[in-house]
C-alpha positions as CSV (number, residue, x, y, z in Angstrom):
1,X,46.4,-140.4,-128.0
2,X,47.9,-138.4,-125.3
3,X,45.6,-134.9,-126.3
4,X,42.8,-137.2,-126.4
5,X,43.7,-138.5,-122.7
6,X,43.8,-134.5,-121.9
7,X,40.5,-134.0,-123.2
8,X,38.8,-136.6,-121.6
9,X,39.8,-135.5,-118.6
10,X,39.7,-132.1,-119.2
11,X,36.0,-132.7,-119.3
12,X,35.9,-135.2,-116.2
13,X,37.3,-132.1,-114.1
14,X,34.8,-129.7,-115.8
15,X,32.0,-132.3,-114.9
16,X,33.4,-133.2,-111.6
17,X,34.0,-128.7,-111.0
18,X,29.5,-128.3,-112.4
19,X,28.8,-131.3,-110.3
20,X,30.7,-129.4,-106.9
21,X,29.1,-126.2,-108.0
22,X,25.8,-127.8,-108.2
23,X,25.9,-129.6,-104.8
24,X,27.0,-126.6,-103.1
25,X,24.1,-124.4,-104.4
26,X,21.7,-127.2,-103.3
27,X,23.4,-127.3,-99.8
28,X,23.6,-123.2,-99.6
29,X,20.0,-123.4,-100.8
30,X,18.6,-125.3,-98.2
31,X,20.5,-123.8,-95.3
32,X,18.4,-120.6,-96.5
33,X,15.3,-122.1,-96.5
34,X,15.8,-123.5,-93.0
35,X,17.1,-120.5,-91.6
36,X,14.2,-118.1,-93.8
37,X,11.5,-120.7,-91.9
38,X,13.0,-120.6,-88.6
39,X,13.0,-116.6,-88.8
40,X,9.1,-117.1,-89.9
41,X,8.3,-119.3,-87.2
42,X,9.6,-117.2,-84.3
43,X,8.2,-113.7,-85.8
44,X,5.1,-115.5,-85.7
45,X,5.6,-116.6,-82.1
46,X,7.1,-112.7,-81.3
47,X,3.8,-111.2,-83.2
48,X,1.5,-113.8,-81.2
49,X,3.5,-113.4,-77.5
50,X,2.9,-109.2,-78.7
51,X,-0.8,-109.6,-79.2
52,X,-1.4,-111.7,-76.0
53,X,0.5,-109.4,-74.1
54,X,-1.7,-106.2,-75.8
55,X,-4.9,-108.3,-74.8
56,X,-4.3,-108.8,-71.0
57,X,-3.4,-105.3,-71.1
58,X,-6.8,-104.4,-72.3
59,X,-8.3,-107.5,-70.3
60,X,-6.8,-105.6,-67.1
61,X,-8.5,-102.3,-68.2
62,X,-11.4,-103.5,-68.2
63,X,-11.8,-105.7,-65.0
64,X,-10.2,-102.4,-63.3
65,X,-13.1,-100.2,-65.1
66,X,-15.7,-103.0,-64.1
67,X,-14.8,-103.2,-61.0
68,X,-13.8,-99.4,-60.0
69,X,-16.7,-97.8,-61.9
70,X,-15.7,-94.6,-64.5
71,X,-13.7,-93.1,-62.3
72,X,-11.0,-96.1,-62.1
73,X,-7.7,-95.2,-62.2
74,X,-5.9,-95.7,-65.3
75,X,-2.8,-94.1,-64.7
76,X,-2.1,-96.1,-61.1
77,X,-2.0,-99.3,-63.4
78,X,0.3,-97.7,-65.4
79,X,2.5,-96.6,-62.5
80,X,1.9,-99.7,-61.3
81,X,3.5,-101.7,-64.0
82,X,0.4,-103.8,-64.4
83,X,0.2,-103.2,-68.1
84,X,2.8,-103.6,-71.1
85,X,3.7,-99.9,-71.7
86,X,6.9,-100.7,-73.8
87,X,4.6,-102.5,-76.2
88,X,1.6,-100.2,-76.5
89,X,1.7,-96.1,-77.5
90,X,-1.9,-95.5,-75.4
91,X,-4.0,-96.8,-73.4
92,X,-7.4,-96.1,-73.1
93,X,-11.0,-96.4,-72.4
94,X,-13.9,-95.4,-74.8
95,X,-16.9,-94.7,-73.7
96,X,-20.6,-96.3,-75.5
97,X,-20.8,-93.0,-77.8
98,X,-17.2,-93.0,-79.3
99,X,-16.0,-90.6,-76.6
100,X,-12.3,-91.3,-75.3
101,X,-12.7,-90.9,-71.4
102,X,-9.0,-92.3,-70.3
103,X,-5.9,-92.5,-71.6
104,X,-2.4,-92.6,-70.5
105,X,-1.8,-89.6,-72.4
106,X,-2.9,-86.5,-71.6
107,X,-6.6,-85.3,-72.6
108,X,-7.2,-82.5,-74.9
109,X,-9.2,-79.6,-73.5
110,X,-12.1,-80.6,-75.6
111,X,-13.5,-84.3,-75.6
112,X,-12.1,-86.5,-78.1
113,X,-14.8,-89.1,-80.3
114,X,-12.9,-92.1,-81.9
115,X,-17.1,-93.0,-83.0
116,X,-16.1,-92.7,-87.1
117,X,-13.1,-94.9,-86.7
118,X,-13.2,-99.0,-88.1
119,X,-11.6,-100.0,-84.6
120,X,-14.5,-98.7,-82.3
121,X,-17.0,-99.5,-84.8
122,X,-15.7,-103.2,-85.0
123,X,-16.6,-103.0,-81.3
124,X,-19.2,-101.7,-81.0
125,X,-21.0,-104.1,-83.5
126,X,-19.0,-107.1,-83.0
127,X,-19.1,-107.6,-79.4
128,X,-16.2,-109.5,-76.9
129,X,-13.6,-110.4,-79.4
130,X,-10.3,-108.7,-79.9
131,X,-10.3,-106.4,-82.8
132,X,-6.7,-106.1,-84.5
133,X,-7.5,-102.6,-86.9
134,X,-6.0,-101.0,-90.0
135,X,-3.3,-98.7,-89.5
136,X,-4.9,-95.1,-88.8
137,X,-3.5,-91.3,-87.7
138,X,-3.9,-91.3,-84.3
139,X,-5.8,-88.2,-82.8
140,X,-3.9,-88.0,-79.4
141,X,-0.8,-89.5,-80.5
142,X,-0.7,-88.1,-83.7
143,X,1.1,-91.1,-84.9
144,X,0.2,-94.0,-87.3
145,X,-0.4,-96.9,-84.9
146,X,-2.3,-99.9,-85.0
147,X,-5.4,-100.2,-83.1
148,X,-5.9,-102.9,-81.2
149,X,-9.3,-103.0,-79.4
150,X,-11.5,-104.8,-76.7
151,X,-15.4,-104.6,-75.5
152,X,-15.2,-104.2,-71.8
153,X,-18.9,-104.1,-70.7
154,X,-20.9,-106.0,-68.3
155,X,-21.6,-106.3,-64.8
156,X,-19.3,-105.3,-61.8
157,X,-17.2,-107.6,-60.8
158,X,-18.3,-109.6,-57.7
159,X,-16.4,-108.7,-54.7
160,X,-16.1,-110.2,-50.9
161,X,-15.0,-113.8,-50.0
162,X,-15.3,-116.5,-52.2
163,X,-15.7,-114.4,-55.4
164,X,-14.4,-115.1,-58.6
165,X,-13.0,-112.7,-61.0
């Protein structure tokens, strides 16, 4: 009688030790889920705060290219700190035929066309929207980068009292 006392509870404490084991895997689980969506959630709100800040960067280009013709001044907004430089590798505008015609980097000797690449085409075709490209091999950086792209045509912006930009 007494080993058969041992063995019954020999197995009690192996069932009560798998029963411990299982809870705590549950619980261990679950804190990994939460913390795995909670890291989701804000590198979603990181990547979407990145990309609006991108987009009034380029929003600012182009109301400053509107409004000062093509000879604004890119590099003053820079200086400036009007635009998001931590965030962004170049800046630039690109004129209607592909040609790169400022940039916060420095221009090669010899004009620069961006006219084969997805980004300006997107663009060009697509009209006011934000384009978000495919990474490519950047020809003034030289790097791979993202490129991240906005149409800025249209009329000057009005100017004088009461006008709305």
């Amino acid at each position: 009688m007494p080993f058969l006392l041992a063995a019954a509870l020999a197995i009690l404490a192996a069932a009560a030790a798998y029963w411990a084991a299982a809870f705590d895997r549950h619980e261990t689980r679950a804190h990994f889920e939460s913390d795995i969506a909670n890291i989701v959630r804000l590198q979603a709100a990181m990547t979407e705060n990145f990309i609006d800040r991108v987009d009034q960067g380029l929003r600012l280009i182009a109301y400053a290219r509107l409004r000062g013709g093509p000879d604004f001044d890119l590099a003053a907004l820079i200086a400036e700190g009007r635009l998001a430089e931590q965030d962004v590798l170049q800046f630039g505008f690109i004129d209607p035929n592909g040609l790169v015609t400022h940039t916060n980097l420095p221009m090669a000797s010899t004009p620069i066309s961006v006219a084969d690449r997805p980004h300006f085409r997107a663009i060009a075709q697509e009209g006011q929207s934000l384009h978000i490209g495919v990474p490519v091999l950047g020809r003034l950086t030289n790097r791979w980068t993202v490129q991240v792209t906005r149409r800025a045509a249209g009329a000057p912006a009005p100017r004088g009292p009461g006008a709305r930009p």
